[in-house]
Every structure is written in C-alpha cells, then in structure tokens.
N, C-alpha and C positions, 0 to 999 in steps of 0.2 A: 303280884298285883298287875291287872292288865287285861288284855285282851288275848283268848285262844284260837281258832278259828277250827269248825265242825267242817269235814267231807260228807256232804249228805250223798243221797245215791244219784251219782252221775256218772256216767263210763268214761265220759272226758277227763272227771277228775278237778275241772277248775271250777264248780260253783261251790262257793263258802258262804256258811253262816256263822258269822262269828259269837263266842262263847266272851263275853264281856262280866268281867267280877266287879259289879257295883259296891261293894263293900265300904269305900271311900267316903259314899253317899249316905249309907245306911248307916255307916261308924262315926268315929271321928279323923275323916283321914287330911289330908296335910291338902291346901294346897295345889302344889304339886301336882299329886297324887290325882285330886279331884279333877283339874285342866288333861289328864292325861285320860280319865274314861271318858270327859265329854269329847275331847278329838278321837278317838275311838266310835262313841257314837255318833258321831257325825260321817266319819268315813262310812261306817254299817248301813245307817239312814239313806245316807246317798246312794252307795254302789248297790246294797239288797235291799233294804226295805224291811227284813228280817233279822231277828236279834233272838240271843240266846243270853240271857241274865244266870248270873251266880252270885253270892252274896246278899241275898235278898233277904234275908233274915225271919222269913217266914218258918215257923218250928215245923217240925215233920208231927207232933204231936197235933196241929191242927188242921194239916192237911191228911192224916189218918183219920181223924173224926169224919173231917169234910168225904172225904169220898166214901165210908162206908153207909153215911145215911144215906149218900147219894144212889148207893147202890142200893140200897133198902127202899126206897122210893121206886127205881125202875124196876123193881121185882114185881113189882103192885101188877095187878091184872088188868086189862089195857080199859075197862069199864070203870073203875079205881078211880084212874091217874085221869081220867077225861073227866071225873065229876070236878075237878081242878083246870079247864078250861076258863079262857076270858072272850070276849071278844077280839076281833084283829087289829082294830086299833089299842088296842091296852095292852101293851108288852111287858103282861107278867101272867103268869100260870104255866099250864102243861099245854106242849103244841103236841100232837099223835103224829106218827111216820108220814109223812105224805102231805101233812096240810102247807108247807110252806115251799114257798121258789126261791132262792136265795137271788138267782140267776137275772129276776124280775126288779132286784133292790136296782141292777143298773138301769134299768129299760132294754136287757135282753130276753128273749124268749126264749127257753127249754131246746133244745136242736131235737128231742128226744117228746118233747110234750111230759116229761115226767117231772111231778113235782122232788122235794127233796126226802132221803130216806134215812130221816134220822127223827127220833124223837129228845125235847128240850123241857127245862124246865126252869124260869126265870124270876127272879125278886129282883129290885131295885128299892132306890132311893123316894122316900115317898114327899108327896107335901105337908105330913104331919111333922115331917124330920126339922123342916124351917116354918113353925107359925108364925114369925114375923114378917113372910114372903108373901105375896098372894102368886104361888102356882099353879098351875093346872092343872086336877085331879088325871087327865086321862094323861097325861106325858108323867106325873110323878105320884103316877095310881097305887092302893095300897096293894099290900103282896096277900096274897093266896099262899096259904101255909098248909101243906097236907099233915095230916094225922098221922106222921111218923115217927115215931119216938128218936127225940134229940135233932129232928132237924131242923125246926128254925134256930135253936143255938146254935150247931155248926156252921149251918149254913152261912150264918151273921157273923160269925166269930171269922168263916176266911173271908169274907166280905171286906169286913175292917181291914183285913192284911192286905187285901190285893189291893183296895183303896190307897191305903200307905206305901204300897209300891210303886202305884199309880204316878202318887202325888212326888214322890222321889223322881221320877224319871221327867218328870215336866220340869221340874227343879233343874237336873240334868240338861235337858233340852234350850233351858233359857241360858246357859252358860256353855253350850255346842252352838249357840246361835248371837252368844255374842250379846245376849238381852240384857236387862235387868235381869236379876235371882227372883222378885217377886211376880215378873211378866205375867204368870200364868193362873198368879192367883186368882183375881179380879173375873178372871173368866171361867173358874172349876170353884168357886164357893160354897155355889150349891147345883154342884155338875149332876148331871141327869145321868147316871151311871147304873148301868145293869149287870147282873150276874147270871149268863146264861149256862145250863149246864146242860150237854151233849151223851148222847146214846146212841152208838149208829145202831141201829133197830130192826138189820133181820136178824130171821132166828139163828139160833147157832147150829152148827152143823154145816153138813155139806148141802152145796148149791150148783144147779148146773145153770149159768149165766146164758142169760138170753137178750144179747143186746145190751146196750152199754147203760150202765147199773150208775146212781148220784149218789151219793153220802150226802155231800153238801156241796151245793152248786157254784160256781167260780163266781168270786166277790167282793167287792176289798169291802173292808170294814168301815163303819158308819163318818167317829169320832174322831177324837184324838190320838189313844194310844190303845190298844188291846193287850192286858196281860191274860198269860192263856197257859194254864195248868194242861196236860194232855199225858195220857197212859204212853209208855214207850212199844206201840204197835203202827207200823205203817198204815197210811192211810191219809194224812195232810201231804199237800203238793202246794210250791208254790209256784209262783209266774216269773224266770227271769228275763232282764232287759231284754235278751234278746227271741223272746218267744218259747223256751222251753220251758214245761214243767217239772219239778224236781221234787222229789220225797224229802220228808222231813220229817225227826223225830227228836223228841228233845233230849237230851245229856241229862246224866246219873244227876239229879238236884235243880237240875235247871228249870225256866221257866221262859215262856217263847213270848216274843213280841216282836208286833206289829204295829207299823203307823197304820192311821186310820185317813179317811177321806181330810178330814179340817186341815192337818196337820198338813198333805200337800195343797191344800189352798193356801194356810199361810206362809210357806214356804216357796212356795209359787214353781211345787215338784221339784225345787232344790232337792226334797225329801219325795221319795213317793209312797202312798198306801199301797199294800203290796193284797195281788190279787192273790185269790187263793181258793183251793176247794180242798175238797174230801171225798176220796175215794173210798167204797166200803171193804173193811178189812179183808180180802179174797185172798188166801194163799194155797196154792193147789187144790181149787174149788173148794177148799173149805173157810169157812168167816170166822174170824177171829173179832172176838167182842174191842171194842175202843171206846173209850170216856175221854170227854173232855170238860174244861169248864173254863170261859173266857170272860173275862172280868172287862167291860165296855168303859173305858171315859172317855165322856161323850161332850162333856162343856156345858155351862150353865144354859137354859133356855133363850133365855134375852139376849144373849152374844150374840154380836156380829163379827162373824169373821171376815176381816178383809187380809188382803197378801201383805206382809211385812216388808216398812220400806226399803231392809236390805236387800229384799231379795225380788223388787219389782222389776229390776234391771231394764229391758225395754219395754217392758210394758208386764200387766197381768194377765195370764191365763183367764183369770176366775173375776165373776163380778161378786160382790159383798151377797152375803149370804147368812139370814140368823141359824143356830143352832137349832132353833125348833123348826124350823121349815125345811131344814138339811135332813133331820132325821126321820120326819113326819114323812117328809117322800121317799125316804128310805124303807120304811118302815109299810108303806102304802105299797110299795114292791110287791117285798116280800113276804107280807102276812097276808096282802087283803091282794094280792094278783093286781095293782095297777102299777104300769109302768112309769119308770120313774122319770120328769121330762128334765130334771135337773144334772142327769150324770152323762151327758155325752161324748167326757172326757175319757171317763174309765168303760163306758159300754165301747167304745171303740178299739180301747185296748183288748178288748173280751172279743169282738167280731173278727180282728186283725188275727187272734191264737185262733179262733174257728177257722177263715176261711186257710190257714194254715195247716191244719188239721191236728190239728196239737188237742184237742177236746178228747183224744183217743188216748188209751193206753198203749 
C-alpha cells in the first residue's frame, strides 16, 4: 500500500510521477492507511502537479466497452461526426481537427498560428440531471448522442466511474489539506463536469513534418481535478517547475491526474494546475494513433472560489472567482478564439517556457 514513483522520459533521470494506490479510499482501509495516501498526495500535488492512481476500482470490463464505441465513433467519415457539431459556447458534441486553440484558454496566442490537431467528442452533466436547480441550459446543455451502437451506454457507464473517482480524490484532497471530509461537497453537488474524449487526428502512416506540428496546445486544465484514461503511446508532455517539458505515459492499469486551475486558486498554488500539451504521435516520421479521455470536475456553477484560510499566508494570488465565469472564459479561449483576460497567472508561465524555447522538441 503506498506510493511508487514512475521515470518518465528524462536523460537526467530525476523528474517523477508518482504511482499512488488509492485503494484505502476506494476500500475499506484503516485510518492509518488513509492519512498516509493523503500525505502522499500532497507531496505529488505540490512538488508535480501530476499523479498517477492505482486502485481505482474502475472494472477493465467498462473501460473495454468505453473505448471500443469510442473507436467506432472515430471511424465515422469526418461529414458523419460534424453532423454532431454544437455551437462554441456549448461544450458538448464533435469538435473536427483544427477547430480549437487550447493555447488561447490562457490568453496565449499560437507561436505557430495553428489551431489544435486533434479531434473530440464531449457529453456532460445536464440541467435535466437536477430539476430542482434552475441551471443554465448552455453551461449544463443536453448531450448529442451519435448513432452508434452502445455508445451512449458506455459512454455513461464510464462516466459514473470517473465521477466516483472524481468524488474520491476531493474526499482525499480535504483530508491532504487538513479540511473537513465533507469540504468539497457543498461545492461539486451539482459540478458541471465533462467527458471529453480525444483523437489525435492525422492520418496514419507516414509524415514528412513540416514545421512544428500541435496535438494539443499547452494548458492547464479548467477545474478542479482531471481524471484522464490515455492509450499507453507517447505524445502527453508535461511542464516541470523548472521549465522543462517531459513525456508522459501512464502505467499498466493506471490512470493520470491533474489538478485543474480552482484547485490552485484555493490553495493559493500550495498545489499547482499542471501545464500541459500533446504532441502528435511522430515516431520515425511515422504517426502512431493515441486516444484519450479526460474526465473534467469542474465545480458547481454558483461556486465562488476564494483561496483557503490556510493557505492565504501573506496574502492571495487570486481574487474570488465564481465557477461559471472561470470556465466560461475558459472555454471563450479555446472554442470561440477569445482570449482569456482572467489567466494571467498561467499564460505567463506558458510565455516564460516560449521565450525559453522549450515550445520545441
């Protein structure tokens, strides 16, 4: 029981992600037992920002469903999967290769002008899910279900799990922070939580690279926490402290997380959201296919986050911020091309790796 820690690709040798067995969490474990993954994840939290979960109790039986509709879905002819378009403010349907900047969620521009070259496919939480709420149809809009045999079942069925994973690790999080156990409910009730599912979308075969190629552009994540299923093929990089980017791929069962933007607002970057992109699978000019699917909690709409008294120390980073105005100008980025004027914590960290030159391979 405990924490392992992963070697991802680094010639130095000393950037780790550590391999943490929640099982304590997910079982019945002692105590004990449980105080010792939350200082684990807190050490993770702090020193990367990246985590690699084991124990999660997700069956292999439903993430075998989940990814083959998935794949039966990206098979679809690219005229198909666009008649499953929304508009850019509604964050659910099919995005096509090219239509989104990930890069723009901060308020950075493209150094390249190119948008991102992955195709997605997104469901969330709707506001039919709580009719005793009055929410906002375009933040907890209904899902767009394509016509593929069994995929809104699976898709819903890992849904639920990743949800539960979700909800485990915030649980986790309020007792690495010293909270109350129920800190985080009041604010994830009725969390606006997405399921987006990832294609890096050129074609397969060989490629001769002409200039520097996006998968998905450097970004930290919206919310609170990202659980994020990912095929074991290079191509995620993340951003460490001190400006390098590092490959990353997840362990035999594993499952990868990431804090999200809220989560270092209330921690006032005790924890940081960890930047991150996606390079497209290139191995000796030839593309190797990569799937992913990251599971978004993102926090109730009406939430305000402010920074946690513990962790105000001399003051705050951040001024109070609701959930919906955090993600909306997220979300304003990277779908609809406006910069975002909220993130000039994290776009700064992203200009600091540019004028570095670290945006290269």
């Amino acid at each position: 029981m405990g924490a392992m820690s992963a070697v991802v690709d680094n010639p130095a040798g000393t950037f780790m992600v550590p391999i943490i067995d929640i099982s304590p969490y997910t079982g019945q474990g002692s105590p004990a037992d449980r105080a010792a993954v939350a200082s684990q994840i807190d050490d993770a939290a702090s020193a990367v920002g990246f985590i690699q979960i084991v124990g999660h109790q997700i069956a292999s039986a439903v993430l075998d469903e989940f990814t083959a509709v998935l794949d039966d879905f990206f098979a679809l002819p690219l005229d198909e999967k666009k008649a499953y378009r929304t508009p850019p403010e509604i964050n659910r349907g099919y995005a096509p290769p090219k239509s989104e900047s990930l890069s723009l969620s901060l308020g950075v521009e493209p150094a390249d002008r190119m948008n991102d070259f992955f195709e997605a496919f997104n469901v969330g939480v709707e506001a039919q899910d709580y009719p005793e709420l009055d929410l906002p149809d375009d933040q907890y809009a209904a899902n767009t279900w394509p016509a593929v045999d069994h995929f809104e079942a699976a898709v819903s069925a890992y849904f639920a799990e990743a949800s539960r994973v979700a909800h485990t690790l915030t649980r986790i999080f309020a007792d690495a922070l010293d909270l109350p156990a129920d800190f985080f409910d009041g604010y994830t009730d009725h969390s606006l939580d997405v399921l987006r599912m990832n294609n890096y979308a050129l074609p397969p075969g060989d490629i001769e690279l002409d200039g520097e190629l996006t998968g998905m552009g450097e970004h930290t994540d919206y919310g609170i926490v990202t659980v994020l299923w990912a095929d074991q093929v290079r191509g995620l990089q993340v951003l460490d402290r001190e400006g390098d980017w590092h490959d990353v791929e997840p362990a035999d069962g594993a499952l990868l997380i990431n804090l999200g933007d809220l989560m270092a607002r209330w921690t006032n970057e005790r924890w940081m959201s960890t930047l991150h992109r996606v390079k497209p699978p290139v191995v000796d000019g030839t593309i190797e296919r990569r799937r992913s699917a990251a599971f978004f909690h993102d926090g109730n709409i009406d939430a305000t986050i402010s920074t946690l008294p513990s962790c105000v120390g001399a003051g705050s980073r951040y001024s109070p911020i609701t959930v919906g105005e955090h993600i909306g100008a997220k979300l304003a980025g990277s779908r609809a091309g406006q910069s975002n004027p909220y993130a000039r914590r994290e776009a700064q960290r992203v200009r600091q790796a540019m004028r570095r030159g670290l945006g290269q391979q």
